[in-house]
Jmol script that loads the backbone (N, CA, C; Angstrom):
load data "model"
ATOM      1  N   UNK A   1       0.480 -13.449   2.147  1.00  0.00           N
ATOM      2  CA  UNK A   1       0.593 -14.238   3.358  1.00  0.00           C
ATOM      3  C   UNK A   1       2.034 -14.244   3.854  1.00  0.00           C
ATOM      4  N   UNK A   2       2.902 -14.178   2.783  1.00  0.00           N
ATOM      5  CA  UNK A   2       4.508 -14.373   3.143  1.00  0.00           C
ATOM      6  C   UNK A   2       4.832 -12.923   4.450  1.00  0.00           C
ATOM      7  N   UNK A   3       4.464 -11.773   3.645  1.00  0.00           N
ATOM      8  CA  UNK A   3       4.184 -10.609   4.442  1.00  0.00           C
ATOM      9  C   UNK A   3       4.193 -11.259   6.580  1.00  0.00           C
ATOM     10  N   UNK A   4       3.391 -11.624   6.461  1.00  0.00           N
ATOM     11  CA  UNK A   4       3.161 -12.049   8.174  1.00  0.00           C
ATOM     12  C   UNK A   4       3.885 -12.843   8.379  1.00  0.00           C
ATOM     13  N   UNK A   5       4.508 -13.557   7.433  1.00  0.00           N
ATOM     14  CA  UNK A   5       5.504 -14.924   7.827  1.00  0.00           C
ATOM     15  C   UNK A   5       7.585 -13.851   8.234  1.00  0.00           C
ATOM     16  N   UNK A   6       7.611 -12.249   7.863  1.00  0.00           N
ATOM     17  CA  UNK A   6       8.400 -11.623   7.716  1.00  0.00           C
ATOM     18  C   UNK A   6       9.212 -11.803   6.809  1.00  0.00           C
ATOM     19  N   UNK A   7       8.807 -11.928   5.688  1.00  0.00           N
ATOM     20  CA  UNK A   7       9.053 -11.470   3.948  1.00  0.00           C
ATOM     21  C   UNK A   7       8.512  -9.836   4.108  1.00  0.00           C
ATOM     22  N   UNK A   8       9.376  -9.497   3.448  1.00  0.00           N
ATOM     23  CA  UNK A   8       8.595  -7.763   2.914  1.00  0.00           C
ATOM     24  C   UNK A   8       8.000  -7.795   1.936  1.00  0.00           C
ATOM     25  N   UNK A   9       7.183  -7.461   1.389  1.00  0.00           N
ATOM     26  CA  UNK A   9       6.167  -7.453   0.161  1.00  0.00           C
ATOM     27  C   UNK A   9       6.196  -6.076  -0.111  1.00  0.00           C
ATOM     28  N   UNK A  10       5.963  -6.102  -1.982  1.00  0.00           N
ATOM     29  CA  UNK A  10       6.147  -5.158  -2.323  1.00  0.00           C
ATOM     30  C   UNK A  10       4.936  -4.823  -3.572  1.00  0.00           C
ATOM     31  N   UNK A  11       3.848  -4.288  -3.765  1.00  0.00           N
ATOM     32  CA  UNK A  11       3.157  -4.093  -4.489  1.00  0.00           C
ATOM     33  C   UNK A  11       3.371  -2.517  -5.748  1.00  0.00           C
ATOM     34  N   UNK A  12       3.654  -3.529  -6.877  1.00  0.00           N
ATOM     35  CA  UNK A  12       4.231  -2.028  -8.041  1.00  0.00           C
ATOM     36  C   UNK A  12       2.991  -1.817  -8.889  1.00  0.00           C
ATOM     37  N   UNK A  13       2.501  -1.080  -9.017  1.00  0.00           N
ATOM     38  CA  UNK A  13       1.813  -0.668 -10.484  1.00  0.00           C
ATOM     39  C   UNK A  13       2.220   0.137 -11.291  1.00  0.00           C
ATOM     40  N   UNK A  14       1.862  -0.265 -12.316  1.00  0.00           N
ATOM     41  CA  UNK A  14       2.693   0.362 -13.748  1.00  0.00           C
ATOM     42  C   UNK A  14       1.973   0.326 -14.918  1.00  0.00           C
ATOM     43  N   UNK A  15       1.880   1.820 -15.520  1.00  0.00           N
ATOM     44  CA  UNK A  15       1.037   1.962 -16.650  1.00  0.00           C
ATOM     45  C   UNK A  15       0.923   3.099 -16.904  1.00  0.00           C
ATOM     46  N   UNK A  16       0.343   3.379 -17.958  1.00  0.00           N
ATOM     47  CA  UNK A  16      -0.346   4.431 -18.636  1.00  0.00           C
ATOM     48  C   UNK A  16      -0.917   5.538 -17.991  1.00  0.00           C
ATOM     49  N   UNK A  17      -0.893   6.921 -17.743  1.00  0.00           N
ATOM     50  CA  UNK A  17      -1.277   7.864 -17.371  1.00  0.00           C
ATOM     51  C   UNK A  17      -2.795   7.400 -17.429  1.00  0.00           C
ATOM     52  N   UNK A  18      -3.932   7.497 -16.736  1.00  0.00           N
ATOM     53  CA  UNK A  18      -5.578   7.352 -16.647  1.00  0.00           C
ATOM     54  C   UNK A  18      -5.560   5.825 -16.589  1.00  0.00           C
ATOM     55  N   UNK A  19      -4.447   4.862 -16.753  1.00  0.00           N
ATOM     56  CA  UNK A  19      -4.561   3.321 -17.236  1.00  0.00           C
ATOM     57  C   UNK A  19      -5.673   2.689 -15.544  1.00  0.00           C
ATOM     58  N   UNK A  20      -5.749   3.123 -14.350  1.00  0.00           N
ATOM     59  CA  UNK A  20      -6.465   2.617 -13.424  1.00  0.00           C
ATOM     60  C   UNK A  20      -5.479   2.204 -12.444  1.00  0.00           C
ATOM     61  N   UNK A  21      -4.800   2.789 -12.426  1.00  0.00           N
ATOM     62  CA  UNK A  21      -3.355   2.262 -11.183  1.00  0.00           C
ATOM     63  C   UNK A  21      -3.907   3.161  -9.986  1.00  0.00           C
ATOM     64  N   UNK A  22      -4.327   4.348 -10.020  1.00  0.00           N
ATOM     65  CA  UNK A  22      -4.672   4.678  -8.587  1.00  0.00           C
ATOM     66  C   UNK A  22      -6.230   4.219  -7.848  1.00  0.00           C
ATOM     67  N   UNK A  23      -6.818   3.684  -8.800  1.00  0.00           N
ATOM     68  CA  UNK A  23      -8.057   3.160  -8.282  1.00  0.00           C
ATOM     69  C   UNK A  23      -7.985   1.796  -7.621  1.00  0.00           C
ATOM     70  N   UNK A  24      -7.035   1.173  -8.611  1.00  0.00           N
ATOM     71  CA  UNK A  24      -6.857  -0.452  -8.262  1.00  0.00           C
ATOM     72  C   UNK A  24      -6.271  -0.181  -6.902  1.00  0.00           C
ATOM     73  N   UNK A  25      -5.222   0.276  -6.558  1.00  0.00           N
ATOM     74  CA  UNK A  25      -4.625   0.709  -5.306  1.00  0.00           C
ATOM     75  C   UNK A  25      -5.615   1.399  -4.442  1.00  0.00           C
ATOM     76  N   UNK A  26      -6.145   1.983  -4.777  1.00  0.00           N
ATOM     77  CA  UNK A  26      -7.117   2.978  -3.396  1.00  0.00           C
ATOM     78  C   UNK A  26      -8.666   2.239  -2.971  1.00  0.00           C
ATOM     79  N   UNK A  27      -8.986   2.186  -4.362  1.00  0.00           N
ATOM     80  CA  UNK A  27     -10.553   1.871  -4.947  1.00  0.00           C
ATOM     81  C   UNK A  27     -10.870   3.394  -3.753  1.00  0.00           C
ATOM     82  N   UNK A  28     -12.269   2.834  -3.667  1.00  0.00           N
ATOM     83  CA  UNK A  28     -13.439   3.675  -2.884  1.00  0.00           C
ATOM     84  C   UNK A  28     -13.831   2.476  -1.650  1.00  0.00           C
ATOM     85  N   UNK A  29     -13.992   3.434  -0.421  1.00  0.00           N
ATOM     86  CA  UNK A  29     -14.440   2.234   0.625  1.00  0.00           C
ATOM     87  C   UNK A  29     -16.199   2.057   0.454  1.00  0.00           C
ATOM     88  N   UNK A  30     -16.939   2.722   0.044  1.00  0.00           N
ATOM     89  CA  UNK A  30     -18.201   2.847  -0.046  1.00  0.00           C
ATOM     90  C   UNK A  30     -18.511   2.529  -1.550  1.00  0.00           C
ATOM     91  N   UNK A  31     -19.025   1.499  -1.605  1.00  0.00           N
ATOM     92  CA  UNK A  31     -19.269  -0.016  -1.267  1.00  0.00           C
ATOM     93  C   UNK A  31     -18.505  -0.487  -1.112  1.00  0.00           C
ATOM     94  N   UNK A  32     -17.773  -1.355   0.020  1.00  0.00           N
ATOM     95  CA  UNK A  32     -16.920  -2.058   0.043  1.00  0.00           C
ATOM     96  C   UNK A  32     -16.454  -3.189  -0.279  1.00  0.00           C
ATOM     97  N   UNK A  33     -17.338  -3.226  -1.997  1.00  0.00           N
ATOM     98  CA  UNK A  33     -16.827  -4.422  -2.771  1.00  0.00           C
ATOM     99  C   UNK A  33     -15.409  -3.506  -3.861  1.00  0.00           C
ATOM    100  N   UNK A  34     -15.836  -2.290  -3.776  1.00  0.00           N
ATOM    101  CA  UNK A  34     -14.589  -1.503  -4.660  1.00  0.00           C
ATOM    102  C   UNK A  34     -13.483  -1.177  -4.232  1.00  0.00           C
ATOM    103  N   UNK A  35     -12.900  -1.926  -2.239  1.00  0.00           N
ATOM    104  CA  UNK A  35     -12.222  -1.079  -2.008  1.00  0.00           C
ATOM    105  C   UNK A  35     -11.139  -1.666  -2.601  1.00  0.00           C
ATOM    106  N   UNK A  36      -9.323  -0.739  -2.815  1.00  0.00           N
ATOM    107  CA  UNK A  36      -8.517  -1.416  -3.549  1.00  0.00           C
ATOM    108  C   UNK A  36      -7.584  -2.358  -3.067  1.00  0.00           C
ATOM    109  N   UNK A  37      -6.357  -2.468  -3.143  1.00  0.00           N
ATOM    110  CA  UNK A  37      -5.179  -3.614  -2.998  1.00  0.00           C
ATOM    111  C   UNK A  37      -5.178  -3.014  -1.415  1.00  0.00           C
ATOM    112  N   UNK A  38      -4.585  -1.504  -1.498  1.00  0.00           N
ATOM    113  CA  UNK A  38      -4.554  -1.432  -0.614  1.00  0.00           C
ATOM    114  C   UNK A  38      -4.937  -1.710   1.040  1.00  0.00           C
ATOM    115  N   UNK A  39      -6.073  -1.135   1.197  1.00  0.00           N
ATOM    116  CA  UNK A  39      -7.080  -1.495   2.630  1.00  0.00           C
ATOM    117  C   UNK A  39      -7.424  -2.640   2.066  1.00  0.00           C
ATOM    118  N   UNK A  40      -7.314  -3.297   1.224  1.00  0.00           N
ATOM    119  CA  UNK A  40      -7.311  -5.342   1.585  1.00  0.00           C
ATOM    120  C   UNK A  40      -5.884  -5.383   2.235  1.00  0.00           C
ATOM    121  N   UNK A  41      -5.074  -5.180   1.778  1.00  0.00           N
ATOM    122  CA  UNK A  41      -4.285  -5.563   2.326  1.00  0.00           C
ATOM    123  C   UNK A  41      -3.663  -5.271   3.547  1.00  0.00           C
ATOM    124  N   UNK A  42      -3.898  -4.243   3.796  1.00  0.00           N
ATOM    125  CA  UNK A  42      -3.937  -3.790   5.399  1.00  0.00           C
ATOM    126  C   UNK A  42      -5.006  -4.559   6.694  1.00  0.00           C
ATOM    127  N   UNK A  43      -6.345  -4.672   5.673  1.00  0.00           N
ATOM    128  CA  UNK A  43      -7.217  -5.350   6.244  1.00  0.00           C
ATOM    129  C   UNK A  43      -6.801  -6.751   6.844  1.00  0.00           C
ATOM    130  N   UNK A  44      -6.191  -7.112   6.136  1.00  0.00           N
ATOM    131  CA  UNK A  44      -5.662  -8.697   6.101  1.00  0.00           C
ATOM    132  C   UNK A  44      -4.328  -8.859   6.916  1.00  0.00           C
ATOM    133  N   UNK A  45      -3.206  -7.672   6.966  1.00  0.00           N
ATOM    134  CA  UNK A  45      -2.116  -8.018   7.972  1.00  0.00           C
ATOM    135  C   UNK A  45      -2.822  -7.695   9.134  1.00  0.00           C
ATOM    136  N   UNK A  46      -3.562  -6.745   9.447  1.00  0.00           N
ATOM    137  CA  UNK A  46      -3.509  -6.603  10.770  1.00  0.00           C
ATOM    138  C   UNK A  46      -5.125  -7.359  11.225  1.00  0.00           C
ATOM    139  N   UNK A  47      -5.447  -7.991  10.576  1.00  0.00           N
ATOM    140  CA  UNK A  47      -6.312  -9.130  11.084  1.00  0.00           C
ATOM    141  C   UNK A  47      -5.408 -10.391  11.239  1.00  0.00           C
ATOM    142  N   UNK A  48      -4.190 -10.600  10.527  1.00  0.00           N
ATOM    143  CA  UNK A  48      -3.142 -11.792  10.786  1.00  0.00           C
ATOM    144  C   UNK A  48      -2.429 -10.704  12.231  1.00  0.00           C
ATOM    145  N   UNK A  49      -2.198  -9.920  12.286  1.00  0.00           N
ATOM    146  CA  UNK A  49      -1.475  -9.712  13.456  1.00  0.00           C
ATOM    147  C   UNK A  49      -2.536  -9.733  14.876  1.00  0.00           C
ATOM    148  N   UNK A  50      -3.467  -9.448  14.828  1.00  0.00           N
ATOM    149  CA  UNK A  50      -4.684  -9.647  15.516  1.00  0.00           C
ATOM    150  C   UNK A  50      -4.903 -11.073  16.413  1.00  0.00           C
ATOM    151  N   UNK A  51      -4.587 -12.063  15.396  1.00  0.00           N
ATOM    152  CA  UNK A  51      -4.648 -13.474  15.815  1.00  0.00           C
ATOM    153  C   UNK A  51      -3.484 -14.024  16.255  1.00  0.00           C
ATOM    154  N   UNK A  52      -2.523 -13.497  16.026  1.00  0.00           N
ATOM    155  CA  UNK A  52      -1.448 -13.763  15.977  1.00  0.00           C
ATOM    156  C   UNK A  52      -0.920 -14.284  17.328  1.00  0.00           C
ATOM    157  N   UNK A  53      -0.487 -15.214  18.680  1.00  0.00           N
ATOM    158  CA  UNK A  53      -0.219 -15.737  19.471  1.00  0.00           C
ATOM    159  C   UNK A  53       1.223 -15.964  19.518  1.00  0.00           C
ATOM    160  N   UNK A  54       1.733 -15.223  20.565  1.00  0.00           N
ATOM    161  CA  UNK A  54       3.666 -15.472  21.083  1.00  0.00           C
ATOM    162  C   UNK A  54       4.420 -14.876  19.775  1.00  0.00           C
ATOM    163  N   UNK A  55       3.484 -13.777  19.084  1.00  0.00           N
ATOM    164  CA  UNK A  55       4.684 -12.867  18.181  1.00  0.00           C
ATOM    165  C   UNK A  55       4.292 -11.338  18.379  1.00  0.00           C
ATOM    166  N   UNK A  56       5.504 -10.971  17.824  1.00  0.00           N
ATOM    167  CA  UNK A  56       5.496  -9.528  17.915  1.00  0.00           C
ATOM    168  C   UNK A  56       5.939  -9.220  16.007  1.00  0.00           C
ATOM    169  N   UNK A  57       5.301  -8.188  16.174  1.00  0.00           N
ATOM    170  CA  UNK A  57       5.267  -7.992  14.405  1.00  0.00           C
ATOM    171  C   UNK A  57       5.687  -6.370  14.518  1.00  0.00           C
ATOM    172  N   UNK A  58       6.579  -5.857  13.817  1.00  0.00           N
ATOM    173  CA  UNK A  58       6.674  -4.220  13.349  1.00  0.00           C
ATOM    174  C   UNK A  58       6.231  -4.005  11.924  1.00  0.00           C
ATOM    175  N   UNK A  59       5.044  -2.981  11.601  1.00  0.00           N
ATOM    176  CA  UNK A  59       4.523  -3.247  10.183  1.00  0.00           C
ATOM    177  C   UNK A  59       5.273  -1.448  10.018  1.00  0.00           C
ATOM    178  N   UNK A  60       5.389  -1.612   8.755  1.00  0.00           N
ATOM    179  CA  UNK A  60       5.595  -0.396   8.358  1.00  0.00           C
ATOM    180  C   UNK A  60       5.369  -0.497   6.464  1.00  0.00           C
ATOM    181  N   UNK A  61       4.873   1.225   6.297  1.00  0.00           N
ATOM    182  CA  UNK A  61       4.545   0.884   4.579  1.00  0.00           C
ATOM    183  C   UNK A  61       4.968   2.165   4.062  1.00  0.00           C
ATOM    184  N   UNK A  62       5.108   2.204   2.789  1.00  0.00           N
ATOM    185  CA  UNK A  62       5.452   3.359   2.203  1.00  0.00           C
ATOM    186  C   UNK A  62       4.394   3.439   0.765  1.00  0.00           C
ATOM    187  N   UNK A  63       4.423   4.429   0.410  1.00  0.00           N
ATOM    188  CA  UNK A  63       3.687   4.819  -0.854  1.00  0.00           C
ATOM    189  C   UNK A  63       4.029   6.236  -1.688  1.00  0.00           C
ATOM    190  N   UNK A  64       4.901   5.323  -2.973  1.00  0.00           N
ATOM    191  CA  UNK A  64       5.598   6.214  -3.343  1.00  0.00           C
ATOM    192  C   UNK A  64       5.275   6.475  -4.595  1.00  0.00           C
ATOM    193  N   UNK A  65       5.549   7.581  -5.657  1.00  0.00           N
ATOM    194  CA  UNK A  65       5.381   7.918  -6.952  1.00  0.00           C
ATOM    195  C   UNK A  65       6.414   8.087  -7.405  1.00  0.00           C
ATOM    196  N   UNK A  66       6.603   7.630  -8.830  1.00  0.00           N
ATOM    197  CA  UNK A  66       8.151   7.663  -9.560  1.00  0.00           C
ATOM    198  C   UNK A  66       6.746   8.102 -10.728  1.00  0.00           C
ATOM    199  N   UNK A  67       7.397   9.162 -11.293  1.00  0.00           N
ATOM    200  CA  UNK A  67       6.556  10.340 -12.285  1.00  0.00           C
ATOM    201  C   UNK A  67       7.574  11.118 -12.942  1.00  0.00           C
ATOM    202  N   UNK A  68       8.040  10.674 -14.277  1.00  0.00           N
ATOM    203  CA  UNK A  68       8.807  11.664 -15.062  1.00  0.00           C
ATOM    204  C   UNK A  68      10.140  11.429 -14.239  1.00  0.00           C
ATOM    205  N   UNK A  69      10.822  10.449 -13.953  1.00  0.00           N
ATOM    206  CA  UNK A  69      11.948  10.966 -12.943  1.00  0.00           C
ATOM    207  C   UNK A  69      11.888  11.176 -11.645  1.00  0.00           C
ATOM    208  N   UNK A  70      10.748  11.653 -11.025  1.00  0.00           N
ATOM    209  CA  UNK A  70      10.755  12.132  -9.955  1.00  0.00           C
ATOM    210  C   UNK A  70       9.645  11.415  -8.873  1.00  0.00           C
ATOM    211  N   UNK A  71      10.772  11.023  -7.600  1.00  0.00           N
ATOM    212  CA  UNK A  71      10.090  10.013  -6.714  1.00  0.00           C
ATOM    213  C   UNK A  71       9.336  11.410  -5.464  1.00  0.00           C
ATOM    214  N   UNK A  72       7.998  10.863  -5.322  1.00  0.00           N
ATOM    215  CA  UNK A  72       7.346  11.451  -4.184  1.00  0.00           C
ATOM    216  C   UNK A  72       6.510  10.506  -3.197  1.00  0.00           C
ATOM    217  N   UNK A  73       7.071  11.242  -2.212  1.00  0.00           N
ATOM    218  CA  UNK A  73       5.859  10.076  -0.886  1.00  0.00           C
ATOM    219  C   UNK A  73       4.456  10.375  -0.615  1.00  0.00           C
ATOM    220  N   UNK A  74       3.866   9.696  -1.198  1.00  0.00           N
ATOM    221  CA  UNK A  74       2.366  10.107  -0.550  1.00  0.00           C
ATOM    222  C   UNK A  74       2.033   9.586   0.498  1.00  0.00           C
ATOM    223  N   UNK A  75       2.756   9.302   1.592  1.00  0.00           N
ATOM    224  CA  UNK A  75       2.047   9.433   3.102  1.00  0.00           C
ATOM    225  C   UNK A  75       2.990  10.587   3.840  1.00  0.00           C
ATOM    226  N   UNK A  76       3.420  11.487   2.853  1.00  0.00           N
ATOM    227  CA  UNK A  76       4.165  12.019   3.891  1.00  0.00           C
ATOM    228  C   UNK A  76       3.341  13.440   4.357  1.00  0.00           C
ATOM    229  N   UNK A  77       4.472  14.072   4.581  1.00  0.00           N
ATOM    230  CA  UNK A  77       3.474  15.348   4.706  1.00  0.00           C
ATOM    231  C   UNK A  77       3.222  16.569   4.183  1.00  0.00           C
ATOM    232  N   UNK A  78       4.260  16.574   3.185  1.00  0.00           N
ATOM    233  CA  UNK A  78       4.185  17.058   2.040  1.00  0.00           C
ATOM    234  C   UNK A  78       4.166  16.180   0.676  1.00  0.00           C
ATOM    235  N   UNK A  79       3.136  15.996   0.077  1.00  0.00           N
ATOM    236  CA  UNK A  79       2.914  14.901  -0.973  1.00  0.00           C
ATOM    237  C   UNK A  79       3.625  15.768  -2.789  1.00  0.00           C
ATOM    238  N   UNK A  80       3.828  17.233  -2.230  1.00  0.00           N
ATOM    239  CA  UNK A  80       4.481  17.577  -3.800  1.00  0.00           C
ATOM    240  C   UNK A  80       5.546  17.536  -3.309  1.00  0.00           C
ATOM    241  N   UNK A  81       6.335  17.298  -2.307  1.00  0.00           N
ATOM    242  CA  UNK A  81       8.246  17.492  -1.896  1.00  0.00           C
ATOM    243  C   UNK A  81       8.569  16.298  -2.944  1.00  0.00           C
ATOM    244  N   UNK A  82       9.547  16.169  -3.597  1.00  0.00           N
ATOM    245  CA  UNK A  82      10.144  15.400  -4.498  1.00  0.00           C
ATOM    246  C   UNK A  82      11.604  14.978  -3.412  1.00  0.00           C
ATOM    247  N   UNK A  83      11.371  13.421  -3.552  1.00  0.00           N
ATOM    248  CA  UNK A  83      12.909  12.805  -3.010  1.00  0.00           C
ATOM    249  C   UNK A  83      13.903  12.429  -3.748  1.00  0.00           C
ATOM    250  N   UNK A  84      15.091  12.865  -2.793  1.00  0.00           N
ATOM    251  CA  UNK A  84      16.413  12.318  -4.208  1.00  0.00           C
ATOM    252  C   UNK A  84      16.389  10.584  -4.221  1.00  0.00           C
TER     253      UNK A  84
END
end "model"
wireframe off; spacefill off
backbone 0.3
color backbone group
């Protein structure tokens, strides 16, 4: 909720190689009792920005991998480019 109030929020997962970190984050939209953190949480700012009356909001998100050392963006457009 802080998120819409303009706090930045930051969601980390951390674990074990197979431990369920990309499911909890993604889930599946079909059924949409599995979907993950993610599209809830998207679901939910831009249904708060939706309602939202006499504001203006800039959303922006990132989604990143730190693997062995090495940080990668998965929304970008190359998802194997490695960032310094």
């Amino acid at each position: 909720q802080g998120v819409t109030e303009g706090y930045n929020g930051t969601i980390f997962a951390y674990g074990q190689t197979g431990s369920g970190k990309s499911f909890t984050m993604q889930g599946v939209m079909d059924p949409s009792i599995q979907k993950g953190i993610i599209p809830r949480a998207f679901e939910h700012i831009f249904e708060s920005v939706q309602c939202a009356e006499n504001a203006k909001f800039l959303v922006r998100a990132s989604y990143l991998e730190i693997y062995n050392e090495d940080i990668r963006d998965l929304l970008g457009a190359d998802t194997k480019q490695k960032l310094e």
